[in-house]
Backbone as a chain_set.jsonl record, in Angstrom:
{"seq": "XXXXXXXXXXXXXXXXXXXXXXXXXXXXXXXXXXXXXXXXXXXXXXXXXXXXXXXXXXXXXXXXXXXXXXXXXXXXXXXXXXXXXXXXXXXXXXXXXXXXXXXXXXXXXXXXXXXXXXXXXXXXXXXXXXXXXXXXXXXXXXXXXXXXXXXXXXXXXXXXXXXXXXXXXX", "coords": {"N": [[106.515, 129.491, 155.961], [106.129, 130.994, 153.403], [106.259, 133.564, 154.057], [108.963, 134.061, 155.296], [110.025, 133.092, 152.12], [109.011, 135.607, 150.748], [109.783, 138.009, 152.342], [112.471, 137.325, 152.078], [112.944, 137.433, 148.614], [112.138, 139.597, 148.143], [113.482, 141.453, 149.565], [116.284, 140.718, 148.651], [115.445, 142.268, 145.822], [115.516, 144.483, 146.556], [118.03, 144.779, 147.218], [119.354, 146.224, 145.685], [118.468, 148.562, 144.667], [118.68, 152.212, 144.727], [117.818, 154.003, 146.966], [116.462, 152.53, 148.799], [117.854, 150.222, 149.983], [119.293, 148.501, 152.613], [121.937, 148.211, 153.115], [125.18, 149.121, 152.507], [127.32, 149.288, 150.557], [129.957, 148.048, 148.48], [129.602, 146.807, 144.468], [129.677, 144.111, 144.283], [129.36, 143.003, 146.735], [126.979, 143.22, 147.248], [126.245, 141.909, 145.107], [126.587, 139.396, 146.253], [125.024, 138.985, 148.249], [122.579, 139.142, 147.519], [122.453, 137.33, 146.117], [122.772, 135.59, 148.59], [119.976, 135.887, 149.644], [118.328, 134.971, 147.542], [118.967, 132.397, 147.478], [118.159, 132.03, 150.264], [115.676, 132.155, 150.094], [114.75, 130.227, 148.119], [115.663, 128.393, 149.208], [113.12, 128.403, 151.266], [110.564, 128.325, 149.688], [111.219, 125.362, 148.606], [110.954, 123.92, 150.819], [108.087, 124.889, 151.999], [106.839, 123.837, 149.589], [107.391, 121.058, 149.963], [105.998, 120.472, 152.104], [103.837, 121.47, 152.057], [102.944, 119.204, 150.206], [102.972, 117.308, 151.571], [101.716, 117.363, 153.141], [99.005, 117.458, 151.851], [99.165, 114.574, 151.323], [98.764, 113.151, 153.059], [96.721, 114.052, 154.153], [95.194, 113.071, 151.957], [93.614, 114.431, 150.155], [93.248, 115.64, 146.855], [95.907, 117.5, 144.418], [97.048, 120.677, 143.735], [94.565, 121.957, 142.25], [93.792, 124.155, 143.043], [93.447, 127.741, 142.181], [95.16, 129.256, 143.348], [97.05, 127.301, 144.187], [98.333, 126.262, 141.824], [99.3, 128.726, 140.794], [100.812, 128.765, 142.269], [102.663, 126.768, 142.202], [103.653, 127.726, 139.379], [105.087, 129.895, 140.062], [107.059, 128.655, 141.839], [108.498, 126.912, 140.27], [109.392, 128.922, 138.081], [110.729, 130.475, 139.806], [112.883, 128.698, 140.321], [113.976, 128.888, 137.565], [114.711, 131.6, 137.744], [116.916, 131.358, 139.601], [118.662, 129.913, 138.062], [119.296, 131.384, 135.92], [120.406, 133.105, 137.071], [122.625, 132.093, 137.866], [124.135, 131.881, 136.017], [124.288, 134.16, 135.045], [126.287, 134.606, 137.25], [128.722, 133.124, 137.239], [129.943, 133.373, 134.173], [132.293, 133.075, 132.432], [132.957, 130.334, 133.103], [130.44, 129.076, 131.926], [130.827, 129.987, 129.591], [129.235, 132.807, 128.229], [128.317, 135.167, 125.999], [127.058, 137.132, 126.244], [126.185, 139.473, 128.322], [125.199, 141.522, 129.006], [122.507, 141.68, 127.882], [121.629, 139.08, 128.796], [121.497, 140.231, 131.772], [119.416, 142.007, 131.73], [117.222, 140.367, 130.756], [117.443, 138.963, 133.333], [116.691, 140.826, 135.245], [114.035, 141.698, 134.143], [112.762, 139.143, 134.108], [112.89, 138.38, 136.843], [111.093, 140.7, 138.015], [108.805, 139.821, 137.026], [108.786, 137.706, 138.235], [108.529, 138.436, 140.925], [106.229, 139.707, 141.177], [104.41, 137.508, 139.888], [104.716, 136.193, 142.941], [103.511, 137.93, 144.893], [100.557, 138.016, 143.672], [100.049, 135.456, 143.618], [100.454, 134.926, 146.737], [98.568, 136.765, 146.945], [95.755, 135.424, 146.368], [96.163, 133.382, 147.934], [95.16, 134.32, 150.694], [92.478, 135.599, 149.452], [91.374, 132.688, 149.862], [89.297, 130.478, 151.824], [90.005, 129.786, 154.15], [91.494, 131.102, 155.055], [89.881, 133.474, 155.041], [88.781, 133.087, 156.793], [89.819, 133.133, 159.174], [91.257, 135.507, 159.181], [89.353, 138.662, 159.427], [87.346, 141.221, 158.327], [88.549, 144.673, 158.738], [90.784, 143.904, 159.182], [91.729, 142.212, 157.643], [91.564, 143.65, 155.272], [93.809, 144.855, 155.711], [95.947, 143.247, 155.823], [96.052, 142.573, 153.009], [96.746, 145.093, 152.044], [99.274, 145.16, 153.526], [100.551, 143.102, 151.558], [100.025, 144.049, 148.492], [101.743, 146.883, 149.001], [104.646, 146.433, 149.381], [105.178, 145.413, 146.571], [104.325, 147.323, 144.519], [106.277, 149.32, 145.313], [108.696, 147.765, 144.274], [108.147, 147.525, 141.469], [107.858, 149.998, 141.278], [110.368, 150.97, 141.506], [112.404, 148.96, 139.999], [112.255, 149.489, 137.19], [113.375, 151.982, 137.032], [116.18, 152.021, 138.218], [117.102, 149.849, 137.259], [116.999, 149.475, 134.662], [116.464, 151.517, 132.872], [118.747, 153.395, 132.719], [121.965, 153.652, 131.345], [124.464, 150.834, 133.003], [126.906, 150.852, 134.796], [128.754, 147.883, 135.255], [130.742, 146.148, 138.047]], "CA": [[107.532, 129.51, 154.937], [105.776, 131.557, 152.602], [106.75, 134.476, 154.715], [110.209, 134.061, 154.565], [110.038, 133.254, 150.581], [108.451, 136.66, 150.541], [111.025, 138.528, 152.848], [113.978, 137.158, 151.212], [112.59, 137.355, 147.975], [111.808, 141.456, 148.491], [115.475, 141.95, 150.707], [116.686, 140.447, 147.602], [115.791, 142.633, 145.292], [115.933, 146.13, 147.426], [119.292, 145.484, 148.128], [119.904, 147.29, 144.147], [117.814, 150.091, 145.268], [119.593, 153.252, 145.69], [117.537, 154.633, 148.529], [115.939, 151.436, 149.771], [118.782, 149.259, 150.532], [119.851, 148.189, 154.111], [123.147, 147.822, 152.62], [125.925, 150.404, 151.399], [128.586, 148.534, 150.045], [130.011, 147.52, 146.61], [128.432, 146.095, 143.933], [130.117, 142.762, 144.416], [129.192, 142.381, 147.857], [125.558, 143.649, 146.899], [125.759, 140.475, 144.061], [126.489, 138.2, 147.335], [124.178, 139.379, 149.258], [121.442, 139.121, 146.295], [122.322, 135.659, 145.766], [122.686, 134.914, 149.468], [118.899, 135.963, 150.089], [117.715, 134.304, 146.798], [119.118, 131.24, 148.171], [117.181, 131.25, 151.47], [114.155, 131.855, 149.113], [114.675, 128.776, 147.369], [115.108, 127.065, 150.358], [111.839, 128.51, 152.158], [109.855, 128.073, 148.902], [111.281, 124.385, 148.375], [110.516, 123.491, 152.008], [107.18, 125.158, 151.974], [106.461, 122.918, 148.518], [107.244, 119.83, 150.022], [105.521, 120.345, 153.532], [102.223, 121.086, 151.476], [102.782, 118.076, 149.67], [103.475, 116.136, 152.45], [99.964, 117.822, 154.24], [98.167, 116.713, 151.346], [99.35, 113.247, 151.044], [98.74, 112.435, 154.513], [94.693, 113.902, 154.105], [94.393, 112.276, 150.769], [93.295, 115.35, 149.177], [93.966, 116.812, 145.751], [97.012, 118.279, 144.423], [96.74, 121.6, 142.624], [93.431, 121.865, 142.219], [92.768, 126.054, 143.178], [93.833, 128.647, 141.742], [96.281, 129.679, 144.089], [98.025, 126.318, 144.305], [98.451, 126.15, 140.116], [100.069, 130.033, 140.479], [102.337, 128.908, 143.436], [104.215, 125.823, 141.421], [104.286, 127.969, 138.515], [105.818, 130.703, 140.557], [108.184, 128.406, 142.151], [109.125, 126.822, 138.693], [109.577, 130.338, 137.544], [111.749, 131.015, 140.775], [114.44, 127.604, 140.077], [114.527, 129.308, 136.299], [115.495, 132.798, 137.75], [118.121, 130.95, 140.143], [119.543, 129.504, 136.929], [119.724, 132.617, 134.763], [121.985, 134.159, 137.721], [123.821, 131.05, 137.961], [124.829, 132.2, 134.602], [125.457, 135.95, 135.481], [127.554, 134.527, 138.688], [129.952, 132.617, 136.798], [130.1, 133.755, 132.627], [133.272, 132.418, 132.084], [132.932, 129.036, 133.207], [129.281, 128.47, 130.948], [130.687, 130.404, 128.282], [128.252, 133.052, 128.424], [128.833, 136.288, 125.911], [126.084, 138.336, 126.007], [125.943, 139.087, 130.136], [123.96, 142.939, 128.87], [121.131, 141.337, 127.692], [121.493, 138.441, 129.744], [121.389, 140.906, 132.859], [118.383, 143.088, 131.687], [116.312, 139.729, 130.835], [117.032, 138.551, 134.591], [116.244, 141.957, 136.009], [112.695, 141.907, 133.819], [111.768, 138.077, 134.603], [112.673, 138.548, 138.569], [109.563, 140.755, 138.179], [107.667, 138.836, 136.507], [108.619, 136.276, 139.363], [107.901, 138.967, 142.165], [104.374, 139.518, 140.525], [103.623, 135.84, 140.132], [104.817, 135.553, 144.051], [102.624, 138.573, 144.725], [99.015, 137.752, 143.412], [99.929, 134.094, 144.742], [100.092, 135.578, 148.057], [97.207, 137.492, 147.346], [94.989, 134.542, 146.332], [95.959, 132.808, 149.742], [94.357, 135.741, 151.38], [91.205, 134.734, 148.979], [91.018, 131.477, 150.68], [88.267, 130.363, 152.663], [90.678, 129.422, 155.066], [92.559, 132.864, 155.372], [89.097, 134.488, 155.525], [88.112, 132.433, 158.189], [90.681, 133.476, 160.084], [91.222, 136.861, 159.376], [87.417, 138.962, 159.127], [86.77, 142.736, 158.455], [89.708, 145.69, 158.44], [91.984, 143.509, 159.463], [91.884, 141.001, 155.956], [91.939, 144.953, 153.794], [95.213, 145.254, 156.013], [96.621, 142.224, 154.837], [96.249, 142.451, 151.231], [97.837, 146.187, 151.466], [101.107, 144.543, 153.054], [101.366, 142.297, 149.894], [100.953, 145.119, 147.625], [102.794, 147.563, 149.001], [106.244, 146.118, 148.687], [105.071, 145.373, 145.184], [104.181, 148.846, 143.771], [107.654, 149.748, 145.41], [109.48, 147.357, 143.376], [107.688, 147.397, 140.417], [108.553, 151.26, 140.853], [112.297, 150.821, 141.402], [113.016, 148.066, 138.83], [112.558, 150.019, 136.008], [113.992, 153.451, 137.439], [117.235, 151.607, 138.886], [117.877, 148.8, 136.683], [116.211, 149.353, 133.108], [116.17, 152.981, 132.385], [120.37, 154.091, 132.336], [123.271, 152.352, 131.364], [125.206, 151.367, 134.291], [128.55, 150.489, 135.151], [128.633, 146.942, 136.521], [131.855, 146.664, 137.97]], "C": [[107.26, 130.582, 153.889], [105.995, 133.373, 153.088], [107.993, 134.967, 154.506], [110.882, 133.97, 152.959], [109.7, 134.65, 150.108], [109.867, 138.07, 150.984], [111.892, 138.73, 151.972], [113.923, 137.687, 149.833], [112.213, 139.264, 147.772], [112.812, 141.825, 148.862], [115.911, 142.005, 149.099], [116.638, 141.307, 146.774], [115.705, 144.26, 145.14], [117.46, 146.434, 147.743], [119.906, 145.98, 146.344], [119.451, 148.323, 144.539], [118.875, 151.275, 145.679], [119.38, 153.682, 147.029], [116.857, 153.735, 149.241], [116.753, 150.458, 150.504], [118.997, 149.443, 152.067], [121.232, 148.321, 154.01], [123.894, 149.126, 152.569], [126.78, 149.854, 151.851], [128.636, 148.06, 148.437], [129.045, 146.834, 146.166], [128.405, 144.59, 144.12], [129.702, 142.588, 145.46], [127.807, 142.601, 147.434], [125.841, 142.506, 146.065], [125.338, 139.588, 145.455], [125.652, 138.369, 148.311], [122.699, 138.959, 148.021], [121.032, 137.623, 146.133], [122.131, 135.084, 146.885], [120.981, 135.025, 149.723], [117.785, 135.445, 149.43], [117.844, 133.126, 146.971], [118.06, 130.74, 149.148], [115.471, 131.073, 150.808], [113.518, 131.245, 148.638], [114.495, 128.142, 148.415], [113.489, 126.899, 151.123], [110.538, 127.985, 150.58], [109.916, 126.451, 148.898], [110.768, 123.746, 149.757], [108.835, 123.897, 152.46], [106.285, 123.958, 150.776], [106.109, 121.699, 149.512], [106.213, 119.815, 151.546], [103.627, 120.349, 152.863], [101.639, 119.631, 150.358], [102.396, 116.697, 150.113], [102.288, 115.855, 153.24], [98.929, 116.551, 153.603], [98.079, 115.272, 150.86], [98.681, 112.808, 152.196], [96.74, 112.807, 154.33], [93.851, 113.71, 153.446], [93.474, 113.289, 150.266], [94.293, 115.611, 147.904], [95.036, 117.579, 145.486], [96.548, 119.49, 143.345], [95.584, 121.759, 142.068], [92.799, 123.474, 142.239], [94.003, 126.692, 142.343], [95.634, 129.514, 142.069], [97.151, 128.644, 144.292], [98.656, 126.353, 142.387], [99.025, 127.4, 140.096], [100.952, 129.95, 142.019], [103.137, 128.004, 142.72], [104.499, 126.517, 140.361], [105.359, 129.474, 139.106], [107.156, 130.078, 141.425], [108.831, 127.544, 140.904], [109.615, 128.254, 138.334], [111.052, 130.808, 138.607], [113.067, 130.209, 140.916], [114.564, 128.464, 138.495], [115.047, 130.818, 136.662], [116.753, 132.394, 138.558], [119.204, 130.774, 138.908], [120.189, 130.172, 136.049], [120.814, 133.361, 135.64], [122.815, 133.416, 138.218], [124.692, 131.772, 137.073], [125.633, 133.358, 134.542], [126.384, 135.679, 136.311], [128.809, 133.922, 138.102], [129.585, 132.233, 134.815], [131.111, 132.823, 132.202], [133.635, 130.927, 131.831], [131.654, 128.486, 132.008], [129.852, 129.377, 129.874], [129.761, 131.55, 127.426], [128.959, 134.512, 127.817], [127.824, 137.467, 126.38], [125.425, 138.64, 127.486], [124.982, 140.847, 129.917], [122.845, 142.02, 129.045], [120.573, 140.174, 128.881], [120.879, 138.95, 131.314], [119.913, 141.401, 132.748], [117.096, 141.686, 131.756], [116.457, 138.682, 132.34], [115.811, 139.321, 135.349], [114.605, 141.418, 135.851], [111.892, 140.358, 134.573], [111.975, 137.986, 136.177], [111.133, 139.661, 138.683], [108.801, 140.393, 137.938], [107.694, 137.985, 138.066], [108.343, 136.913, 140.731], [106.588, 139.012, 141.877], [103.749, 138.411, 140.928], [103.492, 135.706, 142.467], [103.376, 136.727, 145.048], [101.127, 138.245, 145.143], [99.203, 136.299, 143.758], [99.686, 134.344, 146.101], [98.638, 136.175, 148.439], [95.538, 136.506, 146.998], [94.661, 133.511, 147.331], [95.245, 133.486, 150.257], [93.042, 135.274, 151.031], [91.101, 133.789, 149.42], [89.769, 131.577, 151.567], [88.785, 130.517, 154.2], [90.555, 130.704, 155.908], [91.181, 133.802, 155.969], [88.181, 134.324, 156.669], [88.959, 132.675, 159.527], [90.858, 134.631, 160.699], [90.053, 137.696, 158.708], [88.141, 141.205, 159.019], [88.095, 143.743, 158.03], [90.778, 144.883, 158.414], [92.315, 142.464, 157.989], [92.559, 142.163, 155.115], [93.6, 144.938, 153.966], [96.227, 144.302, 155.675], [96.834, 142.084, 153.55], [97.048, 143.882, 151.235], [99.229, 145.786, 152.15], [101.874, 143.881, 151.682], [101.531, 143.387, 148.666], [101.734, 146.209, 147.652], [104.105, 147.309, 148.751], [106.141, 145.894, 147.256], [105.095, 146.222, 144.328], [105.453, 149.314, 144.651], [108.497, 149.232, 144.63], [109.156, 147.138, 141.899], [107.772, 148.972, 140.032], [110.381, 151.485, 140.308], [112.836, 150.073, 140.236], [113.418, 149.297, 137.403], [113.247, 151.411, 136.427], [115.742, 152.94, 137.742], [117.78, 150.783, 137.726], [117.777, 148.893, 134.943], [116.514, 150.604, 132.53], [117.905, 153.883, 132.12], [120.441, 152.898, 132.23], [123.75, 152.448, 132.406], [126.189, 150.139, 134.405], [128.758, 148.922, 135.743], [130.302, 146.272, 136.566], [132.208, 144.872, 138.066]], "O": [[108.278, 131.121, 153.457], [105.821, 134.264, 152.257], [108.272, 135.948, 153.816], [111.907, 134.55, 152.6], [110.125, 134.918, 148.984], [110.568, 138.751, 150.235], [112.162, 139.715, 151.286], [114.835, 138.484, 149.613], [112.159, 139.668, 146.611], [113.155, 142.871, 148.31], [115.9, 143.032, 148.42], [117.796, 141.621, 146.499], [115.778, 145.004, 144.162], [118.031, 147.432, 148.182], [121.12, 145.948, 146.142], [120.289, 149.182, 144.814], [119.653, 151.283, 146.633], [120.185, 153.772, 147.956], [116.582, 154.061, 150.396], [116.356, 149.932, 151.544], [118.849, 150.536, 152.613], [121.763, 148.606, 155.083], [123.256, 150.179, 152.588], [127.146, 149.753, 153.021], [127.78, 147.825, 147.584], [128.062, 146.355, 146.732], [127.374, 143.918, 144.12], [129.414, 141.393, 145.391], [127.46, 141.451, 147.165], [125.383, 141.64, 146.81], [124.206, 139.189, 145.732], [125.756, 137.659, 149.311], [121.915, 138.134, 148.489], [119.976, 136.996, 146.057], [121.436, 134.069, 146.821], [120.596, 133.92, 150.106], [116.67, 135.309, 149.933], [116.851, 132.469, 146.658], [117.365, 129.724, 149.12], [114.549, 130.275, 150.977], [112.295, 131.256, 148.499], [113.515, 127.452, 148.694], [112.872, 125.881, 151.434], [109.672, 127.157, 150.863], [108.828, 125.933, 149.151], [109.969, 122.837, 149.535], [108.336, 123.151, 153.302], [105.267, 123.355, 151.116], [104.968, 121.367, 149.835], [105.761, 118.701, 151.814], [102.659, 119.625, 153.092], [100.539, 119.252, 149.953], [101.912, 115.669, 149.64], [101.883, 114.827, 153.782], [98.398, 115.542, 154.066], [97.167, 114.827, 150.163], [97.908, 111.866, 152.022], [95.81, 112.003, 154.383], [92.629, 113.826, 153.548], [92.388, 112.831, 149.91], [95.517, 115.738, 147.858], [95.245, 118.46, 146.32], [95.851, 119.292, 142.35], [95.778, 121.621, 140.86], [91.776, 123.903, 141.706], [95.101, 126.246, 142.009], [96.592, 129.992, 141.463], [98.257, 129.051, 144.647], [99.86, 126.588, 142.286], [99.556, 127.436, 138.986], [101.531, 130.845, 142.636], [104.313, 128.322, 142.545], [105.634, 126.252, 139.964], [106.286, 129.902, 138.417], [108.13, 130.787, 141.679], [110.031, 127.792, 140.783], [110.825, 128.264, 138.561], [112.099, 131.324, 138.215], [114.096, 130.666, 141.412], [115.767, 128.687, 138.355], [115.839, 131.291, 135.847], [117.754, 133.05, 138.269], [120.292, 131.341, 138.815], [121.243, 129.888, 135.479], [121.777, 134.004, 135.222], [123.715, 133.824, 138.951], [125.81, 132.194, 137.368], [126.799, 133.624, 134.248], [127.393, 136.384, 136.283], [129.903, 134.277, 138.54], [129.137, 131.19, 134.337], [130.771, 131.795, 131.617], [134.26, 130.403, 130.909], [131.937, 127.545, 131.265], [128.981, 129.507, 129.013], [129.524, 131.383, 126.23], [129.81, 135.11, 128.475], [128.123, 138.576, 126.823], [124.341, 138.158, 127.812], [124.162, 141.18, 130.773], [122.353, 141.665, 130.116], [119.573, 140.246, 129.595], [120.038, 138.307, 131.943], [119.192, 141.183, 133.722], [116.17, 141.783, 132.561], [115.683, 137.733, 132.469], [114.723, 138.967, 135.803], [113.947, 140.924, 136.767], [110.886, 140.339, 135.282], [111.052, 137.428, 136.771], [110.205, 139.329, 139.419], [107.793, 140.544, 138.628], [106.726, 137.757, 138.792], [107.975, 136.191, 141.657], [105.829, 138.229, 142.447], [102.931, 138.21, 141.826], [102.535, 135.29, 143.119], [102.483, 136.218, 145.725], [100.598, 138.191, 146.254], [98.202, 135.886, 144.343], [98.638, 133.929, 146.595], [97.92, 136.169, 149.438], [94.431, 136.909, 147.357], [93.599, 132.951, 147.601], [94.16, 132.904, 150.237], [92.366, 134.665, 151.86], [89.887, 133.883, 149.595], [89.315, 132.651, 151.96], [88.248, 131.11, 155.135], [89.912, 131.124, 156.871], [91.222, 134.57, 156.931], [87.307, 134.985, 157.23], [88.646, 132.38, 160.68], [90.775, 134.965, 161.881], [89.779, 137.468, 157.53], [88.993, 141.942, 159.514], [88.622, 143.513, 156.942], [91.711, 145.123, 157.648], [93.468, 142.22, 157.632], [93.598, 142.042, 154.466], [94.45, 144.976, 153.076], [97.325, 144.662, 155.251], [97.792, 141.48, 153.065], [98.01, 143.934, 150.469], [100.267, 146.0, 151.523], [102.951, 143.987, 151.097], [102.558, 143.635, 148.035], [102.365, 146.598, 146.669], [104.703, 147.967, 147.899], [107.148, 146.228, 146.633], [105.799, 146.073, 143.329], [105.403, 150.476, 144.25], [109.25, 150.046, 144.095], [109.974, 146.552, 141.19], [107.77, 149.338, 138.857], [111.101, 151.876, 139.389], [113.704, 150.593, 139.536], [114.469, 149.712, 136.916], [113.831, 151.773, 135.406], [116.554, 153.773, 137.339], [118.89, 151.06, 137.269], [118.557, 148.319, 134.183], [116.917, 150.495, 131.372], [118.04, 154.862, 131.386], [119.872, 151.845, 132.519], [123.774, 153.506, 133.034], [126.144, 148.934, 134.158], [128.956, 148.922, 136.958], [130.964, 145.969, 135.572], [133.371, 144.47, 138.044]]}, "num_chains": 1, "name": "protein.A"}
């Protein structure tokens, strides 16, 4: 699951990208597409939650207890409060909602924050005993540079694309 939370969660927010997108189509279909992939995100995150919940009930271990479990609920807390803020951008009118600039720019900024958090969560799995019991030698280095590479790409783009002009949102 944590795979797909990752995916989606990266699709998601490449498809703004001028030259990264898969996409080329309006901006409106680019919203629905944004929202459709933040959706499955939620879902793979919320289904990932409960399945480790469900692990550790059943082997009567500890909840939240490492490092990396205590920066995955606050990253999926973090990830139902960015759903909510573009609830808000998706339908203004209905919540009453004037200020959709600022509103917009403080999504943009806390979706990185919430790629970050998802990020160095990822990359603290990796730290696991588990993970390193699994995966040994070049092949572990090569794992941690998948997680940050898409990261230092979007942590490039954000601010170049979304932060840095004014722009037209139609």
């Amino acid at each position: 699951m944590s795979i797909a939370f990752c995916l989606c969660l990266t699709e998601a927010i490449l498809i703004f990208a001028a030259e990264g997108s898969l996409f080329f189509c309006s901006y409106k279909v680019k919203v629905l597409l944004h929202w459709t992939a933040q959706m499955l995100a939620l879902v793979a995150a919320t289904l990932g939650l409960a399945f480790i919940i469900s692990s550790k009930n059943r082997s009567e271990l500890p909840h939240f207890i490492s490092w990396h479990s205590i920066l995955g609920l606050l990253t999926f807390l973090a990830t139902c409060g960015q759903v909510l803020c573009g609830l808000c951008l998706l339908f203004p009118q209905a919540l009453r909602i004037s200020l959709m600039a600022q509103l917009r720019r403080c999504h943009t900024v806390c979706g990185l924050i919430v790629y970050l958090l998802t990020t160095f969560t990822v990359a603290l799995g990796i730290c696991s005993d588990w993970f390193q019991a699994q995966i040994k030698g070049v092949a572990w280095y090569f794992c941690l540079g998948l997680i940050f590479c898409p990261a230092l790409m979007i942590v490039n783009q954000i601010p170049r694309t979304c932060l840095s002009k004014k722009r037209q949102y139609v």
